[in-house]
mmCIF file of the N, C-alpha and C atoms, coordinates in Angstrom:
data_MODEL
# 
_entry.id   MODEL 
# 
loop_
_atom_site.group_PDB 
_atom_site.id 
_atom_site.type_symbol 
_atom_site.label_atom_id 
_atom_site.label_alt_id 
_atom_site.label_comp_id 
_atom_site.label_asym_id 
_atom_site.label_entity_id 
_atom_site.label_seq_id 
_atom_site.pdbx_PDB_ins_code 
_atom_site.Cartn_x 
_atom_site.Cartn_y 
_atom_site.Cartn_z 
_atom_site.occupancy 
_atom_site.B_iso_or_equiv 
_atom_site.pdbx_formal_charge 
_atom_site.auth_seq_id 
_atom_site.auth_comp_id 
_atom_site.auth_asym_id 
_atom_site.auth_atom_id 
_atom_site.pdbx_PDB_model_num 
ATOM 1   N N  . UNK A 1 1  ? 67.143 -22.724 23.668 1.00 0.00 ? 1  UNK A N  1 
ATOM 2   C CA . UNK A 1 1  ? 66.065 -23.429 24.327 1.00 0.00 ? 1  UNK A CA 1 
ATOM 3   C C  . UNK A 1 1  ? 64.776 -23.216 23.543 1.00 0.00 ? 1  UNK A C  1 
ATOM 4   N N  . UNK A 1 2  ? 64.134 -23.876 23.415 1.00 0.00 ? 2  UNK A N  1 
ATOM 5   C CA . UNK A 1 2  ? 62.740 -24.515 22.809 1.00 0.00 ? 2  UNK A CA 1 
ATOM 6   C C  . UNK A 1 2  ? 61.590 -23.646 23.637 1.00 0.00 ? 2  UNK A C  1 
ATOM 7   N N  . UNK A 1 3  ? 61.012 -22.580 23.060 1.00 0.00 ? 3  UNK A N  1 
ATOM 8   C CA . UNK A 1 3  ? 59.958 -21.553 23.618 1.00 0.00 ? 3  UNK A CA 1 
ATOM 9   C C  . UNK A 1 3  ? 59.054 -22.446 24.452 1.00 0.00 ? 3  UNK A C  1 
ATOM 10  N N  . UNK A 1 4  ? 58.899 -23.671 23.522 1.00 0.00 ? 4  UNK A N  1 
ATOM 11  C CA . UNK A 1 4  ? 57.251 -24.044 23.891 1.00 0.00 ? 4  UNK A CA 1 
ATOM 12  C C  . UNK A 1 4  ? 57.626 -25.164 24.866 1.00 0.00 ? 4  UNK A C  1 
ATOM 13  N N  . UNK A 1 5  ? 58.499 -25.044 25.708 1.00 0.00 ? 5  UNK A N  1 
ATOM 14  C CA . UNK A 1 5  ? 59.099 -25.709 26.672 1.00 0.00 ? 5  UNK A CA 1 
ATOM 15  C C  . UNK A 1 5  ? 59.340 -24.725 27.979 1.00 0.00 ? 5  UNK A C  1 
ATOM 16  N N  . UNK A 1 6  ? 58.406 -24.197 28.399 1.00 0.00 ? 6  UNK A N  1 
ATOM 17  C CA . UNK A 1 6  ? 58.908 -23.203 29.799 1.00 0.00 ? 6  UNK A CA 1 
ATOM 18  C C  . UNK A 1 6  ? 58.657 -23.493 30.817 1.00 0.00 ? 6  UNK A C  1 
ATOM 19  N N  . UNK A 1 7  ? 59.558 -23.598 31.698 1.00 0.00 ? 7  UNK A N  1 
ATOM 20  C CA . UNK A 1 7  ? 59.097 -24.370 32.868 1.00 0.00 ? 7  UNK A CA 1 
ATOM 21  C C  . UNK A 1 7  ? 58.679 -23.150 33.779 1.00 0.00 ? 7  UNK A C  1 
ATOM 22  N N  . UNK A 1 8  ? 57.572 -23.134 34.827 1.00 0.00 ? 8  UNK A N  1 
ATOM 23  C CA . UNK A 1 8  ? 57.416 -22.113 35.576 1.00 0.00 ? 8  UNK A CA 1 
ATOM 24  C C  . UNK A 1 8  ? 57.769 -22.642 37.108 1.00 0.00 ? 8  UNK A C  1 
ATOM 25  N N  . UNK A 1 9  ? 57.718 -21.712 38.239 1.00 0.00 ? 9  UNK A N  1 
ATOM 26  C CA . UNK A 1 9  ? 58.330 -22.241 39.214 1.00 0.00 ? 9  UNK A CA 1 
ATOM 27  C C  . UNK A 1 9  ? 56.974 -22.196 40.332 1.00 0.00 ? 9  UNK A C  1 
ATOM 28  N N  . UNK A 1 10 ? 57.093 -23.131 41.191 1.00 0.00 ? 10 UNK A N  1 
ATOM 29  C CA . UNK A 1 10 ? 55.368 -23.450 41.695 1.00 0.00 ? 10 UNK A CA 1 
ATOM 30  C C  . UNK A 1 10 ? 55.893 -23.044 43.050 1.00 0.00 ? 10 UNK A C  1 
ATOM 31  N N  . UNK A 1 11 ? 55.051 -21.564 43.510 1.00 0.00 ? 11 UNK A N  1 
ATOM 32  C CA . UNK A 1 11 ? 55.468 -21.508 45.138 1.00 0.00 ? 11 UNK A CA 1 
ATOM 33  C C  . UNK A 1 11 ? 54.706 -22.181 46.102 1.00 0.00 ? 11 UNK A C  1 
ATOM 34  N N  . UNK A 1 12 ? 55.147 -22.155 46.765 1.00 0.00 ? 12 UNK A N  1 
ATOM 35  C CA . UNK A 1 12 ? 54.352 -22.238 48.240 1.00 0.00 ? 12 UNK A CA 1 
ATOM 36  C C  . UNK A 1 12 ? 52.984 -22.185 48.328 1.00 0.00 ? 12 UNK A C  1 
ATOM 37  N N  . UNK A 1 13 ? 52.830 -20.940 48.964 1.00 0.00 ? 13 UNK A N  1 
ATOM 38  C CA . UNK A 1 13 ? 51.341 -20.720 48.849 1.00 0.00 ? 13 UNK A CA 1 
ATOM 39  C C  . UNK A 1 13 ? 50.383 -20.834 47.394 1.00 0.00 ? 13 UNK A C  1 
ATOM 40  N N  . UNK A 1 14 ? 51.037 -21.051 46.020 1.00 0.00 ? 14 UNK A N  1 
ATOM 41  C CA . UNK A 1 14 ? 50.373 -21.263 45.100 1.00 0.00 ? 14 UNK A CA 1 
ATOM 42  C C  . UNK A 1 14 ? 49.780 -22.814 45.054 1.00 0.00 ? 14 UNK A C  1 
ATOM 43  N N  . UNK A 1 15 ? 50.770 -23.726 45.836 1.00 0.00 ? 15 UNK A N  1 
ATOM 44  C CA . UNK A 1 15 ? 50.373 -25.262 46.393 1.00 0.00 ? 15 UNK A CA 1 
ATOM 45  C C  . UNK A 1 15 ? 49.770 -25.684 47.316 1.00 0.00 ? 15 UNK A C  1 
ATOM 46  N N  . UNK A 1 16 ? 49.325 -24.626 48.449 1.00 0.00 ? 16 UNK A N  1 
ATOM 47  C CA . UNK A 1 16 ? 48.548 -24.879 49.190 1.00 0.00 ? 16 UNK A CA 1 
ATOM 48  C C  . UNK A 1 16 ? 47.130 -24.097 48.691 1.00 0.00 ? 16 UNK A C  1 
ATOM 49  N N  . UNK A 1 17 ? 46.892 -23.305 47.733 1.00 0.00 ? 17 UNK A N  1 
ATOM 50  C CA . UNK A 1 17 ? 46.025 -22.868 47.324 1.00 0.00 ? 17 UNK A CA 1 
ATOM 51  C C  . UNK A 1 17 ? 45.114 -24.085 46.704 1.00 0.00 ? 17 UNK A C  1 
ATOM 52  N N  . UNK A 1 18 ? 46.266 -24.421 45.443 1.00 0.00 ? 18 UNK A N  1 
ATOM 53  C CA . UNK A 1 18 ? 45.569 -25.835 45.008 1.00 0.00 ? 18 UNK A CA 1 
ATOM 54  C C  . UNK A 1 18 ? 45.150 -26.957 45.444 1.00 0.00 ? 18 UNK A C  1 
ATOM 55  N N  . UNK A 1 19 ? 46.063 -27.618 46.518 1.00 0.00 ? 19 UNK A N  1 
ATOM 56  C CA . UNK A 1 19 ? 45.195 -28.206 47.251 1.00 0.00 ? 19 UNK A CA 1 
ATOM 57  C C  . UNK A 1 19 ? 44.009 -28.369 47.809 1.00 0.00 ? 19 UNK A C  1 
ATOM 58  N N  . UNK A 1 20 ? 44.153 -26.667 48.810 1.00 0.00 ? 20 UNK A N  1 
ATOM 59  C CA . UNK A 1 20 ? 42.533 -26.273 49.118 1.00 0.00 ? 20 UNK A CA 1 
ATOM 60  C C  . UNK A 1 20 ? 41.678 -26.504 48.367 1.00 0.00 ? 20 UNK A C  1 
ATOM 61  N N  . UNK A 1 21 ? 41.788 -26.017 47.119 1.00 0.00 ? 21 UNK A N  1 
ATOM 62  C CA . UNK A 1 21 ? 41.123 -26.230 45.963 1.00 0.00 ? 21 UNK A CA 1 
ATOM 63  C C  . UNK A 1 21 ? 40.310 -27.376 45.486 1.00 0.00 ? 21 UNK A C  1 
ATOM 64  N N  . UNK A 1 22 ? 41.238 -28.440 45.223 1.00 0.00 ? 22 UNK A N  1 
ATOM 65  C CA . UNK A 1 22 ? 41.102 -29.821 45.205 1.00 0.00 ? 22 UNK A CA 1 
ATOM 66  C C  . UNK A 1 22 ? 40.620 -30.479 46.175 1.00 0.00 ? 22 UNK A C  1 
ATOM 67  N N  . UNK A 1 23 ? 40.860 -30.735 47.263 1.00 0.00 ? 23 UNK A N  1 
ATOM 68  C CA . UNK A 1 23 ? 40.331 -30.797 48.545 1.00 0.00 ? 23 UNK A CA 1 
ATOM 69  C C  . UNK A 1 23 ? 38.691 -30.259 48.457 1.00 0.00 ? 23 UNK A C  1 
ATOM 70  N N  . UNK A 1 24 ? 38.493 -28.624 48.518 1.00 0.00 ? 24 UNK A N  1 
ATOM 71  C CA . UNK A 1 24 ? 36.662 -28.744 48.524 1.00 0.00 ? 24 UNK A CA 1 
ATOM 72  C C  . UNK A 1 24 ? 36.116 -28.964 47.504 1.00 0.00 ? 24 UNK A C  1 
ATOM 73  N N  . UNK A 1 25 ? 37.064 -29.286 46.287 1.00 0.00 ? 25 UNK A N  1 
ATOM 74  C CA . UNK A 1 25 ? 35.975 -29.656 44.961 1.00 0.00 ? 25 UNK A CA 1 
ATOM 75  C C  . UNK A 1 25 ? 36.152 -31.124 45.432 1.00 0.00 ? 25 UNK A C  1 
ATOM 76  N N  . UNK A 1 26 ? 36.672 -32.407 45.762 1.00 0.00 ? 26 UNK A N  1 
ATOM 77  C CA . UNK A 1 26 ? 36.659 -33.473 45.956 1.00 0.00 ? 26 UNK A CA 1 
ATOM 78  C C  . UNK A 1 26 ? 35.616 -33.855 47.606 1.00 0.00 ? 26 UNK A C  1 
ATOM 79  N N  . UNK A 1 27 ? 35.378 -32.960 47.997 1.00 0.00 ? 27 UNK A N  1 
ATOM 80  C CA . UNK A 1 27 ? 34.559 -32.841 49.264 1.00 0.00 ? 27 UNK A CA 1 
ATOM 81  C C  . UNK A 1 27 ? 32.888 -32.510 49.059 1.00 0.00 ? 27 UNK A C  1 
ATOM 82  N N  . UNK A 1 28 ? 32.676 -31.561 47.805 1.00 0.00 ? 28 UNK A N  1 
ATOM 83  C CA . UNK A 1 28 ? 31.681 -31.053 47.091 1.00 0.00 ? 28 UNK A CA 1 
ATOM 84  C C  . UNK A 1 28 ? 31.207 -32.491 46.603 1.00 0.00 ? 28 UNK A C  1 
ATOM 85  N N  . UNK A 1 29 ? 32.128 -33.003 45.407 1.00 0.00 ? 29 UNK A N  1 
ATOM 86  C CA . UNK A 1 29 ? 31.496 -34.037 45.306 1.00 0.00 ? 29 UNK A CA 1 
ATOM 87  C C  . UNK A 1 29 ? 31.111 -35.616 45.617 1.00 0.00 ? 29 UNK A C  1 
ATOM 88  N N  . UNK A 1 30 ? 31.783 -35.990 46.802 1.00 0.00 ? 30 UNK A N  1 
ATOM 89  C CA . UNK A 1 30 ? 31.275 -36.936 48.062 1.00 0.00 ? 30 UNK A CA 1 
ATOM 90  C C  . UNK A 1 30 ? 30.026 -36.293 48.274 1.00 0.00 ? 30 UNK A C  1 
ATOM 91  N N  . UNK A 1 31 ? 29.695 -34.956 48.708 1.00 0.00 ? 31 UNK A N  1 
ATOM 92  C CA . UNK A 1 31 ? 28.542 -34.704 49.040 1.00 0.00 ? 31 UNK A CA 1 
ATOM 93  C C  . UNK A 1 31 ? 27.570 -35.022 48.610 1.00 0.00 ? 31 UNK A C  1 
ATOM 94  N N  . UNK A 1 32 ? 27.752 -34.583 46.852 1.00 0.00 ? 32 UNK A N  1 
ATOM 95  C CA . UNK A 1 32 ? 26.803 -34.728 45.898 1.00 0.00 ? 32 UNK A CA 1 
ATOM 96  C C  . UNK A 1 32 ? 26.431 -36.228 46.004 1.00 0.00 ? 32 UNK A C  1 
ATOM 97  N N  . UNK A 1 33 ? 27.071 -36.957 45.901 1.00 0.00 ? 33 UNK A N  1 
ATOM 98  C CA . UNK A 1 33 ? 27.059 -38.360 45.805 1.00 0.00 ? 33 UNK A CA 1 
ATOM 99  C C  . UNK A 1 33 ? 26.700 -39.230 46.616 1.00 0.00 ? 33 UNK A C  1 
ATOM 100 N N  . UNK A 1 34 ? 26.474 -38.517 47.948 1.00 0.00 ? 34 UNK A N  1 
ATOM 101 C CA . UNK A 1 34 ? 26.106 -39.407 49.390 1.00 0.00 ? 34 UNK A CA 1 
ATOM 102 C C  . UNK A 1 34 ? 24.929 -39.485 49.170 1.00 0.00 ? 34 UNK A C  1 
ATOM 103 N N  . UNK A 1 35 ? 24.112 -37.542 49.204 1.00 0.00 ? 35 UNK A N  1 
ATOM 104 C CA . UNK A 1 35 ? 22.883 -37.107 48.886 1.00 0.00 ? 35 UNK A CA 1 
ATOM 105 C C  . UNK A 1 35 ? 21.881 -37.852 47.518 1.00 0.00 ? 35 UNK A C  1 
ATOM 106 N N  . UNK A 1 36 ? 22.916 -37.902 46.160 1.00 0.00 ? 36 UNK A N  1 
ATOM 107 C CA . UNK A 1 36 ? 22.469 -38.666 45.284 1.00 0.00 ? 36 UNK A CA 1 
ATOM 108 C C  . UNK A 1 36 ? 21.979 -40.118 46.008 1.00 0.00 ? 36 UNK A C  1 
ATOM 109 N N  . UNK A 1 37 ? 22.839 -41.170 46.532 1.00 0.00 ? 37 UNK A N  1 
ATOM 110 C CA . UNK A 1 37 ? 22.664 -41.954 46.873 1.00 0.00 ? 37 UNK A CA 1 
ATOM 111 C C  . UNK A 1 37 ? 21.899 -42.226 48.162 1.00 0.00 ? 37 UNK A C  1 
ATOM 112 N N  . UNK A 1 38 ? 21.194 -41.571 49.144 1.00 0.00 ? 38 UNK A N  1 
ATOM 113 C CA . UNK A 1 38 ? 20.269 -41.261 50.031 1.00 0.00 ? 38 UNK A CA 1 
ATOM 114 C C  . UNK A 1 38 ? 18.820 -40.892 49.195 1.00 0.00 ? 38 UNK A C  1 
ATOM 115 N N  . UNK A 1 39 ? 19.117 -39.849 47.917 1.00 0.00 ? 39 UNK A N  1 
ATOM 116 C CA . UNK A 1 39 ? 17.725 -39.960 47.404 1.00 0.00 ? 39 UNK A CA 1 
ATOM 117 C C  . UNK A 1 39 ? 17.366 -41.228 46.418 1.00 0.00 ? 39 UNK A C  1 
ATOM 118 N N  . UNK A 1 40 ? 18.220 -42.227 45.992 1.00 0.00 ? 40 UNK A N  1 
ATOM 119 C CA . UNK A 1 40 ? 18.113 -43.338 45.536 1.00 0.00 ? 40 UNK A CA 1 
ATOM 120 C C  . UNK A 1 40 ? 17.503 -44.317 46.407 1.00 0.00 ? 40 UNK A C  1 
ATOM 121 N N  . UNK A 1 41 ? 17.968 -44.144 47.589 1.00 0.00 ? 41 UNK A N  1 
ATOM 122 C CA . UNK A 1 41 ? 17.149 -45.350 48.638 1.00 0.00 ? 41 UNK A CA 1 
ATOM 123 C C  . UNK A 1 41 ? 16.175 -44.743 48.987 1.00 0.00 ? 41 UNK A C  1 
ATOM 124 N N  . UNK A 1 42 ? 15.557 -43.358 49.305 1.00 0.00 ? 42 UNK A N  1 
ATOM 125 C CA . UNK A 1 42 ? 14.461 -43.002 49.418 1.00 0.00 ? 42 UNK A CA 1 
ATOM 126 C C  . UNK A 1 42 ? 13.178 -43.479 48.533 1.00 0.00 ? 42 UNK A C  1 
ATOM 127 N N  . UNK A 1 43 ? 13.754 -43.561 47.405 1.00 0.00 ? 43 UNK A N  1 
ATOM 128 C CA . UNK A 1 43 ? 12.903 -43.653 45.997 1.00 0.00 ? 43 UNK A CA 1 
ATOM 129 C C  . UNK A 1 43 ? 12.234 -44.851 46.088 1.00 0.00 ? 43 UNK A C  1 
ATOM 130 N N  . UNK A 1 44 ? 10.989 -44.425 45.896 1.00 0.00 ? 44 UNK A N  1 
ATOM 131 C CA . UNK A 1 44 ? 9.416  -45.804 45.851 1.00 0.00 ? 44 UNK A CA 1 
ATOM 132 C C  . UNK A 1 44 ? 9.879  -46.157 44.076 1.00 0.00 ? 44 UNK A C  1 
ATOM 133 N N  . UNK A 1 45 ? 10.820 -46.254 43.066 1.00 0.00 ? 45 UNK A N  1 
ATOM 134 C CA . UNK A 1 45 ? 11.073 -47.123 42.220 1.00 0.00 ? 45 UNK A CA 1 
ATOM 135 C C  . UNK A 1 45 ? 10.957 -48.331 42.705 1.00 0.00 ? 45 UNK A C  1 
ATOM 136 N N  . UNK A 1 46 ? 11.972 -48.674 43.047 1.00 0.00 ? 46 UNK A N  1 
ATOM 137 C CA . UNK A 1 46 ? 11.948 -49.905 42.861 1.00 0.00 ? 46 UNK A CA 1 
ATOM 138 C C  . UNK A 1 46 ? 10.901 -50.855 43.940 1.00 0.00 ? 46 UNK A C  1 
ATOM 139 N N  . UNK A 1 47 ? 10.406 -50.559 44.428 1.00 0.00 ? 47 UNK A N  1 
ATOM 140 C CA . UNK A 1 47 ? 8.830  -50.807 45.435 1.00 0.00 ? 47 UNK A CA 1 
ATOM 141 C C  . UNK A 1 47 ? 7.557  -51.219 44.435 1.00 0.00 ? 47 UNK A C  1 
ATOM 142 N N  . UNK A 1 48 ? 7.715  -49.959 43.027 1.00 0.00 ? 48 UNK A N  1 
ATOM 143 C CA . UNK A 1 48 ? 7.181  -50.032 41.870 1.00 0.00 ? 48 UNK A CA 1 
ATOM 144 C C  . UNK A 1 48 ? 7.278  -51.611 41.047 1.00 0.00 ? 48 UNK A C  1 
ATOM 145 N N  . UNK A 1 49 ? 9.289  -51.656 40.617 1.00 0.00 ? 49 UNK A N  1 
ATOM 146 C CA . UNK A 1 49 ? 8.978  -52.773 39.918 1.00 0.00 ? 49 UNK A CA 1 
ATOM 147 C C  . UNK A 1 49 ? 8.706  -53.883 40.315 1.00 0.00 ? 49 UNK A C  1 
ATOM 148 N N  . UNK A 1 50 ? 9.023  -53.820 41.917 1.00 0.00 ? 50 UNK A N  1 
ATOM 149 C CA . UNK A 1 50 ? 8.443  -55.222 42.303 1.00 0.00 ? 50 UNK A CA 1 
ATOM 150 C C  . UNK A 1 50 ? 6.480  -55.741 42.145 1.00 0.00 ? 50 UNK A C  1 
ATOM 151 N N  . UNK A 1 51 ? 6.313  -54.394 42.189 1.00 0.00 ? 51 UNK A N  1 
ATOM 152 C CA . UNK A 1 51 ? 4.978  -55.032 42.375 1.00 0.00 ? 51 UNK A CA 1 
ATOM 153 C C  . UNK A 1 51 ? 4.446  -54.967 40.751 1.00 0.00 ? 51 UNK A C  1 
ATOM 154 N N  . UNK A 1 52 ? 5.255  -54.398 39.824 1.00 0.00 ? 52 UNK A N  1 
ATOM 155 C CA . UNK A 1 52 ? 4.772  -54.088 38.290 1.00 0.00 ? 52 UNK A CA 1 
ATOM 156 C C  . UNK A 1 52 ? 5.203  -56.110 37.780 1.00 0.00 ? 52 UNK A C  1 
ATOM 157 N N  . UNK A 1 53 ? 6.439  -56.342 38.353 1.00 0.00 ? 53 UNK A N  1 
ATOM 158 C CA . UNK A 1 53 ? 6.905  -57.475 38.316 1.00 0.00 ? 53 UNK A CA 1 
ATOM 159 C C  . UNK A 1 53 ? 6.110  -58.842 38.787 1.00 0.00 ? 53 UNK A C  1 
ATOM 160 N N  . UNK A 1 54 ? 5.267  -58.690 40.160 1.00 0.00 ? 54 UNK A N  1 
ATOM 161 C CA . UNK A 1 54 ? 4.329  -59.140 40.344 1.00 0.00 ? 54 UNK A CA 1 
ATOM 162 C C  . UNK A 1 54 ? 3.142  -59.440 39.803 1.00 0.00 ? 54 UNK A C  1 
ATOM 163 N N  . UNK A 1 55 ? 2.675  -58.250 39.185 1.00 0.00 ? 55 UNK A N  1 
ATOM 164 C CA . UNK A 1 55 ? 1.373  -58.037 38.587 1.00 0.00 ? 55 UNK A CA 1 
ATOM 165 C C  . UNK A 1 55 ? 1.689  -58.933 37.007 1.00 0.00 ? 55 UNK A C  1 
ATOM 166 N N  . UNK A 1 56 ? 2.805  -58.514 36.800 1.00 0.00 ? 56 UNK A N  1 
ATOM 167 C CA . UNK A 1 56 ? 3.361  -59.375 35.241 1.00 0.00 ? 56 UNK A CA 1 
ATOM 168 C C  . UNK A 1 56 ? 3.526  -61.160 35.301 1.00 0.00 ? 56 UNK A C  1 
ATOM 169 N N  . UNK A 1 57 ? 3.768  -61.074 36.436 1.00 0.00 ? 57 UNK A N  1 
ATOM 170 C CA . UNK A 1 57 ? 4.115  -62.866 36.353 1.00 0.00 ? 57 UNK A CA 1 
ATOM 171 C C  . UNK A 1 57 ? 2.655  -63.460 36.694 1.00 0.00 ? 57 UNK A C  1 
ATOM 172 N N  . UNK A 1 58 ? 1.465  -62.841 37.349 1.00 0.00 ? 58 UNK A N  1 
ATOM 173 C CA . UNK A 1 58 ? 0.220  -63.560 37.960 1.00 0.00 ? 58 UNK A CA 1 
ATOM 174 C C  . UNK A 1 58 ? -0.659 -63.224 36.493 1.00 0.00 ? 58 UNK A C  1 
ATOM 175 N N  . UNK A 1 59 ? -0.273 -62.084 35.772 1.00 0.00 ? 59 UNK A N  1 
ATOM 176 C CA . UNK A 1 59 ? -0.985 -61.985 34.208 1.00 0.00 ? 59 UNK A CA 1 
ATOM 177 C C  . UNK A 1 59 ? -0.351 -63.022 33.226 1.00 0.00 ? 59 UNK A C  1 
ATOM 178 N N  . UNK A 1 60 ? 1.263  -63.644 33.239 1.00 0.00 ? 60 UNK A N  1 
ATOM 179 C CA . UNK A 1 60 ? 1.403  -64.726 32.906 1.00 0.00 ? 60 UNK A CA 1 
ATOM 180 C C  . UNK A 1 60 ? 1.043  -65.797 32.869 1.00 0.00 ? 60 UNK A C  1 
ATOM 181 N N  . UNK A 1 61 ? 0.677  -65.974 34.604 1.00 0.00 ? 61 UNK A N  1 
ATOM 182 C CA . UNK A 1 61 ? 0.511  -67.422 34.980 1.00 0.00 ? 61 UNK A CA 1 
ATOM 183 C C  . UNK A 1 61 ? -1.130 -67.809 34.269 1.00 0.00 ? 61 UNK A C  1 
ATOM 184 N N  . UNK A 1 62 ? -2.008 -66.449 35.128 1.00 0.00 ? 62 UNK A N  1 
ATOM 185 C CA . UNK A 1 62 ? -3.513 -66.630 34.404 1.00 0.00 ? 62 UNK A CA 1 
ATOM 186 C C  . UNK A 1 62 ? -3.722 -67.059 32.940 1.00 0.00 ? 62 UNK A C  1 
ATOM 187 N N  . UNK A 1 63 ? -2.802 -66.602 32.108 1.00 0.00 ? 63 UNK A N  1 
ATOM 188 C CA . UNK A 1 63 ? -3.174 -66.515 30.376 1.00 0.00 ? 63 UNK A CA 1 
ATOM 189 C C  . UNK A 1 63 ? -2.376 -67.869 30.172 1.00 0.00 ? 63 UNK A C  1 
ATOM 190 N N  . UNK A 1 64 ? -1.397 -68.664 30.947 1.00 0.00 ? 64 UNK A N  1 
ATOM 191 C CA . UNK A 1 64 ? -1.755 -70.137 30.923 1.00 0.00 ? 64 UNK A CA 1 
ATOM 192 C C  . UNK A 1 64 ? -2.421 -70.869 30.858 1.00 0.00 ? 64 UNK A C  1 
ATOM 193 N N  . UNK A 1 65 ? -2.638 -70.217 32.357 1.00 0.00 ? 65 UNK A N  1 
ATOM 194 C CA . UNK A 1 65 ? -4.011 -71.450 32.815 1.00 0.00 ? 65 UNK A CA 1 
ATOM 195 C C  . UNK A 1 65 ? -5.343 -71.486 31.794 1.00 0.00 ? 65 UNK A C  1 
ATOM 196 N N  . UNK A 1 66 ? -5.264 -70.475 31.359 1.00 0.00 ? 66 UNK A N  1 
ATOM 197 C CA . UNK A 1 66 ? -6.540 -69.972 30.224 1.00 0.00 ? 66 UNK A CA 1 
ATOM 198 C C  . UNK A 1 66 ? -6.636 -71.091 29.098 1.00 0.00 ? 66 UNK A C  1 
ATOM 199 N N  . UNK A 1 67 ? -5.000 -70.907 28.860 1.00 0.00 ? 67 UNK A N  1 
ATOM 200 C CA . UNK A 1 67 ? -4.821 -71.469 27.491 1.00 0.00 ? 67 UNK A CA 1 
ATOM 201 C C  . UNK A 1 67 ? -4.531 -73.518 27.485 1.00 0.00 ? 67 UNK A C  1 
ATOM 202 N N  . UNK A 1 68 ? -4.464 -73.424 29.072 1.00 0.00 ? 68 UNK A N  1 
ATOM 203 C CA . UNK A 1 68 ? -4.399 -74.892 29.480 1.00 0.00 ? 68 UNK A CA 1 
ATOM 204 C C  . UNK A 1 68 ? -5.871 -75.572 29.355 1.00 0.00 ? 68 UNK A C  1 
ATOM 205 N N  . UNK A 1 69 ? -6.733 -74.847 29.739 1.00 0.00 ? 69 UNK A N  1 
ATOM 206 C CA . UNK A 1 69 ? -7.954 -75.350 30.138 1.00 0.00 ? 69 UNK A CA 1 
ATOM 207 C C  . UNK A 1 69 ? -8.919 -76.163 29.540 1.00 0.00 ? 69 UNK A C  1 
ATOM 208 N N  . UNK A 1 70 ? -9.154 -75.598 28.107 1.00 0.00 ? 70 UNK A N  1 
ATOM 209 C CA . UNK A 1 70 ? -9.535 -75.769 26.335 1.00 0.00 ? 70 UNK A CA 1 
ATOM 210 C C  . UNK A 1 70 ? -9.427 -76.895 26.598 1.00 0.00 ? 70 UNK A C  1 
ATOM 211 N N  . UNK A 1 71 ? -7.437 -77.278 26.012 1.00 0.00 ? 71 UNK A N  1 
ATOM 212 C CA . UNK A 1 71 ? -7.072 -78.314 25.634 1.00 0.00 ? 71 UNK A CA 1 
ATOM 213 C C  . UNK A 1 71 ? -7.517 -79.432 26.776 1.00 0.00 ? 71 UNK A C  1 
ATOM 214 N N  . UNK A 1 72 ? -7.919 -79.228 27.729 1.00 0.00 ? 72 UNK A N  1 
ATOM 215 C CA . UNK A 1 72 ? -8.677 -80.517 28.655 1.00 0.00 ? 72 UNK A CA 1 
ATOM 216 C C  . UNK A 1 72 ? -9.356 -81.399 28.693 1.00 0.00 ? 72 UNK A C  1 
# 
């Protein structure tokens, strides 16, 4: 038999260990991720680009009208 071939034998309680395991690391990070996503909707960003977005399209429109006026 081939050394680098060993099979080991998985008990019981070594499978409910892992589970547990898996289980609060997969529980840990839902958490992380709810919380991440609660401080994302908290966040005055995007409140920001709307009004940065605002302020950009009425500095557009003005430097039109600017440039419309001349040619009149």
């Amino acid at each position: 038999m081939n050394s680098q071939y060993v099979r080991f034998e998985v008990f019981g309680c070594e499978t409910e260990e892992l589970t547990d395991f898996w289980e609060k690391t997969i529980e840990k990070q839902t958490k992380h991720l709810q919380t991440e996503k609660e401080r994302q909707q908290r966040s005055a960003l995007p409140k920001l680009r709307t009004e940065w977005k605002e302020r950009l399209e009425k500095r557009i429109q003005m430097m039109k009208t600017q440039n419309e006026e001349p040619a009149s």
